[in-house]
C-alpha positions as CSV (number, residue, x, y, z in Angstrom):
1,X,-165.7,-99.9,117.6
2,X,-167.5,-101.9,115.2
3,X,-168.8,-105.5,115.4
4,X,-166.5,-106.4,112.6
5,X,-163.5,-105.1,114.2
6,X,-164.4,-107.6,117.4
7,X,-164.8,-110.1,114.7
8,X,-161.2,-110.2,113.1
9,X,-159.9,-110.0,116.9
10,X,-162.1,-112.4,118.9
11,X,-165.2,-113.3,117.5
12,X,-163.5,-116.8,115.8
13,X,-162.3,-117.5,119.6
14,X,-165.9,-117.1,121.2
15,X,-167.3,-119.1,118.4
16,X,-164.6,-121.8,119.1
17,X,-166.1,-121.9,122.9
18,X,-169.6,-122.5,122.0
19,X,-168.7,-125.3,118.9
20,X,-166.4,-126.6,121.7
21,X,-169.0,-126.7,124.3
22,X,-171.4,-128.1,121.9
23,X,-169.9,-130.5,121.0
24,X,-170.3,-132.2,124.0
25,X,-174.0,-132.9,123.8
26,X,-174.4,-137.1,123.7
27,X,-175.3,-137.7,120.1
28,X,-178.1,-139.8,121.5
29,X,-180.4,-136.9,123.1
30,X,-182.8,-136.0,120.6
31,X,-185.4,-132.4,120.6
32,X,-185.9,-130.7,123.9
33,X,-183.5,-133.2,125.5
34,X,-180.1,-131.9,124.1
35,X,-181.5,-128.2,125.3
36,X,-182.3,-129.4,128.4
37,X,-178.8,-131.3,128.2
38,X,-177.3,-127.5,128.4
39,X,-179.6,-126.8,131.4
40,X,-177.9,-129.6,133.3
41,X,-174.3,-128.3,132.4
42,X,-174.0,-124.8,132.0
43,X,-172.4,-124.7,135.4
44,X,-169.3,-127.0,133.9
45,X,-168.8,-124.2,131.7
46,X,-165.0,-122.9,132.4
47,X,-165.1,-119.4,133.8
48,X,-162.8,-117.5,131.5
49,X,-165.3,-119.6,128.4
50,X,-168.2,-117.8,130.4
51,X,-167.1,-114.4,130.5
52,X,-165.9,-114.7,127.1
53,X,-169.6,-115.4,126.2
54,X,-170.8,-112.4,128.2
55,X,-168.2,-110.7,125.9
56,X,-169.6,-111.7,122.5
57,X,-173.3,-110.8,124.4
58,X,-172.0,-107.3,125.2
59,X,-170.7,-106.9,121.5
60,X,-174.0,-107.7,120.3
61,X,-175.7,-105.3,122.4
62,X,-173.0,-102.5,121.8
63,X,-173.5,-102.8,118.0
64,X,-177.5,-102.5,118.6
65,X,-176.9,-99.3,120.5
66,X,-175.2,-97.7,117.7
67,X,-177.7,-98.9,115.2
68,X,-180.0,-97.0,117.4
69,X,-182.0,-100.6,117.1
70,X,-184.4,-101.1,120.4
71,X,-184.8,-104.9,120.3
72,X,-182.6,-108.1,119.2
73,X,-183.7,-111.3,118.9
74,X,-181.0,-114.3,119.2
75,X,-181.8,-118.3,118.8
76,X,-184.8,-120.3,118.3
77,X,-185.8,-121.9,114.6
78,X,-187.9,-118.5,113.6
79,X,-184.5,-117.1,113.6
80,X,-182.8,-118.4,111.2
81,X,-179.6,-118.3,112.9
82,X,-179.5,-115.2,112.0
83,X,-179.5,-112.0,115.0
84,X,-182.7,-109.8,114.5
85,X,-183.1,-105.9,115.4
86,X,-185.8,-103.8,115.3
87,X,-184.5,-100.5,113.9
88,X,-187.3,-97.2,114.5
89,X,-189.9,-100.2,114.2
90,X,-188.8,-102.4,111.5
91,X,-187.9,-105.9,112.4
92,X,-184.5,-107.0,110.0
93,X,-182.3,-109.6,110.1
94,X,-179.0,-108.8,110.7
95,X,-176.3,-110.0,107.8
96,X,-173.2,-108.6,109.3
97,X,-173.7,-110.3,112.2
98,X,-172.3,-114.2,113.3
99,X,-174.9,-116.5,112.7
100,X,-175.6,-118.9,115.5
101,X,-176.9,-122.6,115.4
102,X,-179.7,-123.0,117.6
103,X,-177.7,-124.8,120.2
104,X,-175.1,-122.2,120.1
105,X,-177.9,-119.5,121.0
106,X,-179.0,-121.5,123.5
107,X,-175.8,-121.7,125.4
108,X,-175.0,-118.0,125.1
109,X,-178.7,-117.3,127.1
110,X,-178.3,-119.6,129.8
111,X,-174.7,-118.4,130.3
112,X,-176.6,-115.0,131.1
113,X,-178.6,-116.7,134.1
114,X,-177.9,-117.7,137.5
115,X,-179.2,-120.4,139.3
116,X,-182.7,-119.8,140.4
117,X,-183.3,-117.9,137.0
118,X,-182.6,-121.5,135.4
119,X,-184.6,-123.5,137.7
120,X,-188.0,-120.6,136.9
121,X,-186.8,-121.2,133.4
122,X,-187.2,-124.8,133.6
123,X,-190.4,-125.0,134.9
124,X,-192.2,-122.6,133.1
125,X,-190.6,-122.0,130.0
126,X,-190.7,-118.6,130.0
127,X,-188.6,-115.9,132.1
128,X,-188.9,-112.1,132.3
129,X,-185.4,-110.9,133.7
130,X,-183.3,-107.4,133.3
131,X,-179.7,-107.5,132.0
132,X,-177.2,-104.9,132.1
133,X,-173.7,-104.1,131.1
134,X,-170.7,-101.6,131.5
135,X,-170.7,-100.0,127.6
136,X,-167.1,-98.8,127.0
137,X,-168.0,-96.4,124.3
138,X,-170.0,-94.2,126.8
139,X,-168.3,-95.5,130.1
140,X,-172.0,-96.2,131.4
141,X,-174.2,-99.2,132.6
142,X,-176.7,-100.2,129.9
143,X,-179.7,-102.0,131.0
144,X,-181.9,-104.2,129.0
145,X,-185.3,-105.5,129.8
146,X,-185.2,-109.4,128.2
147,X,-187.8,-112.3,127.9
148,X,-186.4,-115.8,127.6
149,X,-188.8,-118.6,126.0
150,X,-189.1,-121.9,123.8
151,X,-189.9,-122.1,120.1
152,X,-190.3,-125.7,119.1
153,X,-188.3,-127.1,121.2
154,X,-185.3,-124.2,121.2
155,X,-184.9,-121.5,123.3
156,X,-184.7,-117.9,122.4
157,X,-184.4,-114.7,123.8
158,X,-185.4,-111.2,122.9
159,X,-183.9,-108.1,124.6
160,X,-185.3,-104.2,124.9
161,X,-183.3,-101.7,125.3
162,X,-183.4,-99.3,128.2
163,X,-183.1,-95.8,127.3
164,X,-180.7,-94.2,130.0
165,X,-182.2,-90.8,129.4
166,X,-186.0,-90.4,130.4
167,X,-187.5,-87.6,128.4
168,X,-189.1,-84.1,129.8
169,X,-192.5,-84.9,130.9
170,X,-193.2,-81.4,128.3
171,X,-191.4,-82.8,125.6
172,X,-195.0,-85.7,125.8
173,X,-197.3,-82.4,124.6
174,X,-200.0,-83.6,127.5
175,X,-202.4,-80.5,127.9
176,X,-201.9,-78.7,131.2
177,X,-204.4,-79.9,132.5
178,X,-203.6,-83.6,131.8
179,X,-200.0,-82.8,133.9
180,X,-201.7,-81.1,136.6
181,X,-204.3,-84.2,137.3
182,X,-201.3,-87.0,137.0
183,X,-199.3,-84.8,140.0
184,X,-199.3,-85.7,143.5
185,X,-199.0,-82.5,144.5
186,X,-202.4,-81.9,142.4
187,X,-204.2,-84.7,143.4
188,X,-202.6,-87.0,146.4
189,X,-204.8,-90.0,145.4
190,X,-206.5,-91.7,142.3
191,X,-205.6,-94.4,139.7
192,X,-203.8,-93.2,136.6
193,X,-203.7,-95.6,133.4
194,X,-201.0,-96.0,130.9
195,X,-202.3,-98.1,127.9
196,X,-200.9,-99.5,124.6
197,X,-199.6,-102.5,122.8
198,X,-196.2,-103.9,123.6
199,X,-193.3,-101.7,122.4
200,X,-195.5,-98.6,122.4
201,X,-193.4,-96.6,125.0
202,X,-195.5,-97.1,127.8
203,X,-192.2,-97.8,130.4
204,X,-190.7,-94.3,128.9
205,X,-194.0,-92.2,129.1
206,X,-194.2,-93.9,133.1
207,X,-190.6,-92.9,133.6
208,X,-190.9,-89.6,132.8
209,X,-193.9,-89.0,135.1
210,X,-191.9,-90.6,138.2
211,X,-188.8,-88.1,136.9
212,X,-190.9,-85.3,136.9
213,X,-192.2,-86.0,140.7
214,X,-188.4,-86.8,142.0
215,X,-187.8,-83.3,140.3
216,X,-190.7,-81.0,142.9
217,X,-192.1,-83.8,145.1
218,X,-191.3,-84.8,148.9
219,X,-192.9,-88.1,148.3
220,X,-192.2,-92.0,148.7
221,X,-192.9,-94.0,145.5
222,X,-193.0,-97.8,145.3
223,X,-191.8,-98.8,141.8
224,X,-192.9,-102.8,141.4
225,X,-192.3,-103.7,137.7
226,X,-191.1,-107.1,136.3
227,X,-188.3,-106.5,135.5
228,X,-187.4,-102.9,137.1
229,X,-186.2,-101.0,133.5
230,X,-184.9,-97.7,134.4
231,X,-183.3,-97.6,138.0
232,X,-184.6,-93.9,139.5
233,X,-182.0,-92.3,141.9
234,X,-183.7,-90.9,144.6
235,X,-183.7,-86.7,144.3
236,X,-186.5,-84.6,145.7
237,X,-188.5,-88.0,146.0
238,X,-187.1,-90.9,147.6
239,X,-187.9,-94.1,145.4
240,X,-187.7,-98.3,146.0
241,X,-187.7,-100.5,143.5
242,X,-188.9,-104.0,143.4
243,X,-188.6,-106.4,140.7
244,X,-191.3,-109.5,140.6
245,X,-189.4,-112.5,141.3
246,X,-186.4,-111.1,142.6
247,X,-187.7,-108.7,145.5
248,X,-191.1,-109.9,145.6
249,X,-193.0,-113.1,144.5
250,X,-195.7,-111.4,142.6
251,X,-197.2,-108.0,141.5
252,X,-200.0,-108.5,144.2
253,X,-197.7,-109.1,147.2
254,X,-195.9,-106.7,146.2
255,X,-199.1,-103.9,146.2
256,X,-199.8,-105.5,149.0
257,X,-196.5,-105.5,151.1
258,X,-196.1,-101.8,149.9
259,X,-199.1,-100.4,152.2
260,X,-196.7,-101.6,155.3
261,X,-194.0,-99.0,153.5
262,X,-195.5,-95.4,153.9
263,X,-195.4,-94.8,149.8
264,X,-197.3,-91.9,148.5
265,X,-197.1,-93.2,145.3
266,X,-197.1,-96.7,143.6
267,X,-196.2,-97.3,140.5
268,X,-197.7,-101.1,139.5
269,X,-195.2,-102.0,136.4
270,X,-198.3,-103.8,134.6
271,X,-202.1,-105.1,135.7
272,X,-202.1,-108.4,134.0
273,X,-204.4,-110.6,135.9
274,X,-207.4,-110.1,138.5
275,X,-206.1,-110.4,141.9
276,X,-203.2,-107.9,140.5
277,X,-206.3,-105.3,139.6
278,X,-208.3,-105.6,142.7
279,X,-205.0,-105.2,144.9
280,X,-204.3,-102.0,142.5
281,X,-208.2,-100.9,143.2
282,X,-207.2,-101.4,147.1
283,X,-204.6,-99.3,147.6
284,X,-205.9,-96.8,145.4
285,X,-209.2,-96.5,147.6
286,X,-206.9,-96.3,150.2
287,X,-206.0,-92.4,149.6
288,X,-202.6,-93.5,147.7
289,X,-201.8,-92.2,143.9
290,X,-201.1,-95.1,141.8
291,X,-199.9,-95.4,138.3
292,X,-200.2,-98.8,136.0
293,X,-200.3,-99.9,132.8
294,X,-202.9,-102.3,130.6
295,X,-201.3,-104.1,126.7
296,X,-204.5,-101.9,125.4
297,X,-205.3,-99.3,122.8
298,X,-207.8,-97.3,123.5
299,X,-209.1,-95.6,126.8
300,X,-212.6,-97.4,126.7
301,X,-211.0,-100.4,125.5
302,X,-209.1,-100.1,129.2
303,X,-211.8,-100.0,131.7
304,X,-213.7,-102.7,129.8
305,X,-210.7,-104.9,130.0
306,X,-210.1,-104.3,133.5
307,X,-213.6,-105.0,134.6
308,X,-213.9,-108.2,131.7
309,X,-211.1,-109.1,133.8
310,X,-212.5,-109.7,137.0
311,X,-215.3,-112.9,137.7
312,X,-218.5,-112.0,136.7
313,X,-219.5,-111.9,140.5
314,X,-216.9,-109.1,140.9
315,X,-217.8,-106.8,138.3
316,X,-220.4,-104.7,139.5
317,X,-218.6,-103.8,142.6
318,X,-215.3,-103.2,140.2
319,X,-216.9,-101.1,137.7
320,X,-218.0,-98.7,141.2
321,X,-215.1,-98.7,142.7
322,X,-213.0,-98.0,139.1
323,X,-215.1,-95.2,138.7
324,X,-214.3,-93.4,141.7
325,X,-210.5,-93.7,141.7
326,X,-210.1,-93.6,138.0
327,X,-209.0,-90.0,137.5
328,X,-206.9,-90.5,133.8
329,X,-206.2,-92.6,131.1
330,X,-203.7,-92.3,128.3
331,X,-203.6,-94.5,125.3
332,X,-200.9,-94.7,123.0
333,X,-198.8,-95.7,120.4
334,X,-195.7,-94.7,118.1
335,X,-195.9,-94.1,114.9
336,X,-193.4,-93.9,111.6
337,X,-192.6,-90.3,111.3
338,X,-191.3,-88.5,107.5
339,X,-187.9,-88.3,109.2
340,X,-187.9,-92.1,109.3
341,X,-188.0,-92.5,113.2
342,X,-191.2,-92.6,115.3
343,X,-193.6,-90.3,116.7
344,X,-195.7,-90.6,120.1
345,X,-199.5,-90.4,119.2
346,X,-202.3,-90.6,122.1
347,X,-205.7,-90.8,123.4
348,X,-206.4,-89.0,126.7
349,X,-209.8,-89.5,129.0
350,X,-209.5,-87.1,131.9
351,X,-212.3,-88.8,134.3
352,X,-215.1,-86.4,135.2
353,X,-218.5,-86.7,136.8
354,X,-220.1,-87.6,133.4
355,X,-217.3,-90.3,132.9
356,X,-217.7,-91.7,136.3
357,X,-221.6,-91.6,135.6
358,X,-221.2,-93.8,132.4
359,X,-219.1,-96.3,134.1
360,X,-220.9,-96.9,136.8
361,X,-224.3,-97.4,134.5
362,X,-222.0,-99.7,132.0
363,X,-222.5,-97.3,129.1
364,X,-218.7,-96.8,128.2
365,X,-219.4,-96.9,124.8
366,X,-220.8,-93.2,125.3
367,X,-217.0,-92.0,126.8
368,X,-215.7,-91.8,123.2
369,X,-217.7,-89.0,122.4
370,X,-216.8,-87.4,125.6
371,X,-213.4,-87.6,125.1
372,X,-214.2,-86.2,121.4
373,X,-215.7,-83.0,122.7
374,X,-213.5,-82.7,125.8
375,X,-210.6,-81.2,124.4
376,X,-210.8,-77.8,126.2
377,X,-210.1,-79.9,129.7
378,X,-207.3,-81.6,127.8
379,X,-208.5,-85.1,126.1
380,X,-208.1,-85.6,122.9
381,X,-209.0,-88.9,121.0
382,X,-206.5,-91.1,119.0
383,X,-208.2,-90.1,116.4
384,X,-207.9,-86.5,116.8
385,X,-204.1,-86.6,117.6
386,X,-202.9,-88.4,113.9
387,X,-205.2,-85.7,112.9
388,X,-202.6,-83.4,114.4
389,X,-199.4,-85.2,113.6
390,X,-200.6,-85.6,110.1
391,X,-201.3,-81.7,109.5
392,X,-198.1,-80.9,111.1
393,X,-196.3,-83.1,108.7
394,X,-194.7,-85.1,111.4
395,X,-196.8,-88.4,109.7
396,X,-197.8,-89.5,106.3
397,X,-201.7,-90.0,105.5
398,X,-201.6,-93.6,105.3
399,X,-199.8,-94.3,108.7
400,X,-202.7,-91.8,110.4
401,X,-205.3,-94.1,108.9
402,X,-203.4,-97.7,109.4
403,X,-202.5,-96.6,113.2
404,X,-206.3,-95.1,113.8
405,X,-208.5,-97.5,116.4
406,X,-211.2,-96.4,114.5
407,X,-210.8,-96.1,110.4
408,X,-214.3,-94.5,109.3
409,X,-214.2,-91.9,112.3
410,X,-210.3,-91.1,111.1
411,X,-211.5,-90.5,107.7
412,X,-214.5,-88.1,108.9
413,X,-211.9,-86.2,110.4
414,X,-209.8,-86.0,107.9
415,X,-212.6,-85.1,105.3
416,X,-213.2,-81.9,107.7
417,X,-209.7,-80.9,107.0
């Protein structure tokens, strides 16, 4: 069913709720105060109102999954009023949509919040939290990864969308080689990266390695992500999850807390700050197989960053320690395909004793050109893959160019073509 077919039946009611609702605000509150006016009152909300906001939500979110859209954007001034998606990678507003005030918005995100979610939201502004719905069309939960925030002095919230069916670990076109060093069965311990930008498919390319392991492995693997994305039912692996801030207080605990849970494998949802990376390191030099992921875009660009990351003091004994449990590293990022979708392209470092050797001496900038001339083990530079994609006329030229780390070296390539 359409979003305008909801509109004609109930859309004019669920507006009526949030005017009515608004309307309450004391004309003398001024700025942040009138949002934090909603903050304090939420709760007073009637119950039937609330649900019928969840409704309108749901509607939303229904409509984006038909428009095969993977993010929405609702409230805040940058907005417009208007409901954003992002459709295979283009952001557009949305015209056939209800516009919202910025009030309005903000009521329909708190009213998807409980009570300690409000109180985090309070103090810092900023919440991370998972959502999820029954969508009738399909008769299946939906799950969406969202990120509440303020935007001069309004609130706003965007939402991903969580793909319910994880892709075939051979449907990525890693190199056998590349499959065979990120399985436990393979290799029971070592750290394996997944890099890129945000909204590059890192979560999906991570969810299909866990699939393929609950597929053939007898293993235990810790999942602790913030927030969880894709729940995993347990098959030939068994597998927890725990979300930051719900079932632990913080990626680090919640490395640490998992040595105390016999995991084989540990999957670290992201490695954003340094006691996070040396807790990672830990466990890894432990004899446990973990997987992470770094907002980078290039496998050199990656163990800089984890090393810049650390103090000064630290590095040397990080950069020693990352080179013996670093055992793979894939970079990448999607692409606009000729079919007007979006096309996975990749860098991949498989770490050998050279690797390890330049590293150690801080002379990363020499691992490009081993990743350049490693392609019989399996690596294969970003470069070299839109070299690919564009000769298979999956790509246009001037997306292999504009999506290359490196623009001179793409156009060498292509000038051997």
């Amino acid at each position: 069913m359409s979003l305008l077919l909801y509109k004609f039946v109930t859309i004019q009611d669920q507006k009526a709720i949030l005017k009515n609702f608004v309307s309450t605000i004391p004309s003398t509150l001024l700025g942040l105060a009138r949002i934090f006016y909603f903050f304090e009152n939420i709760n007073k909300l009637n119950p039937a109102d609330s649900v019928e906001l969840r409704n309108l939500i749901n509607k939303l979110l229904s409509s984006m999954i038909e428009k095969n859209a993977s993010d929405i954007e609702l409230g805040g001034y940058g907005n417009g009023g208007y409901v954003w998606l992002r459709i295979f990678g283009k952001k557009e507003r949305v015209k056939e949509f209800p516009t919202f005030t910025e009030e309005e918005a903000a009521v329909i995100i708190l009213n998807l919040l409980n009570t300690d979610q409000l109180k985090i939201l309070t103090h810092s502004h900023s919440l991370d939290f998972s959502y999820s719905f029954l969508y009738e069309k399909k008769n299946e939960n939906v799950r969406f990864r969202a990120s509440a925030y303020f935007e001069l002095d309004s609130l706003t919230l965007n939402m991903r969308a969580i793909n319910n069916q994880i892709r075939p670990i051979e449907s990525l076109e890693f190199h056998p080689n590349v499959i065979k060093t990120m399985s436990h069965t393979f290799i029971k311990h070592g750290l394996s990266l997944i890099t890129g930008i945000t909204g590059s498919g890192k979560s999906a390319t991570l969810d299909s390695i866990i699939d393929a392991h609950n597929k053939s492995d007898p293993a235990h693997i810790v999942i602790i992500s913030s927030p969880i994305e894709y729940i995993h039912k347990s098959n030939i692996s068994i597998i927890k999850h725990r979300e930051v801030g719900r079932d632990v207080t913080s990626f680090k605990d919640g490395v640490t807390q998992s040595l105390r849970q016999d995991p084989d494998i540990i999957v670290i949802g992201e490695m954003r700050d340094p006691d996070t990376i040396l807790a990672a390191l830990e466990v890894t030099d432990t004899g446990h197989k973990v997987f992470s992921t770094l907002h980078t875009s290039s496998a050199v660009e990656s163990i800089d960053r984890i090393i810049a990351e650390v103090h000064p003091n630290e590095q040397d004994r990080v950069r020693n320690r990352l080179a013996d449990v670093l055992i793979s590293v894939v970079s990448q990022k999607l692409v606009p395909s000729l079919d007007g979708k979006r096309v996975m392209a990749k860098e991949v470092l498989l770490v050998n004793y050279n690797v390890k050797a330049a590293i150690k001496n801080n002379n990363t900038s020499e691992i490009y050109m081993m990743i350049n001339q490693g392609g019989q083990q399996g690596m294969i530079t970003m470069e070299q893959d839109l070299k690919r994609l564009y000769l298979s006329r999956k790509i246009s030229l001037d997306n292999a160019i504009a999506y290359a780390n490196n623009k001179t070296r793409m156009q060498q390539n292509l000038t051997a073509v």
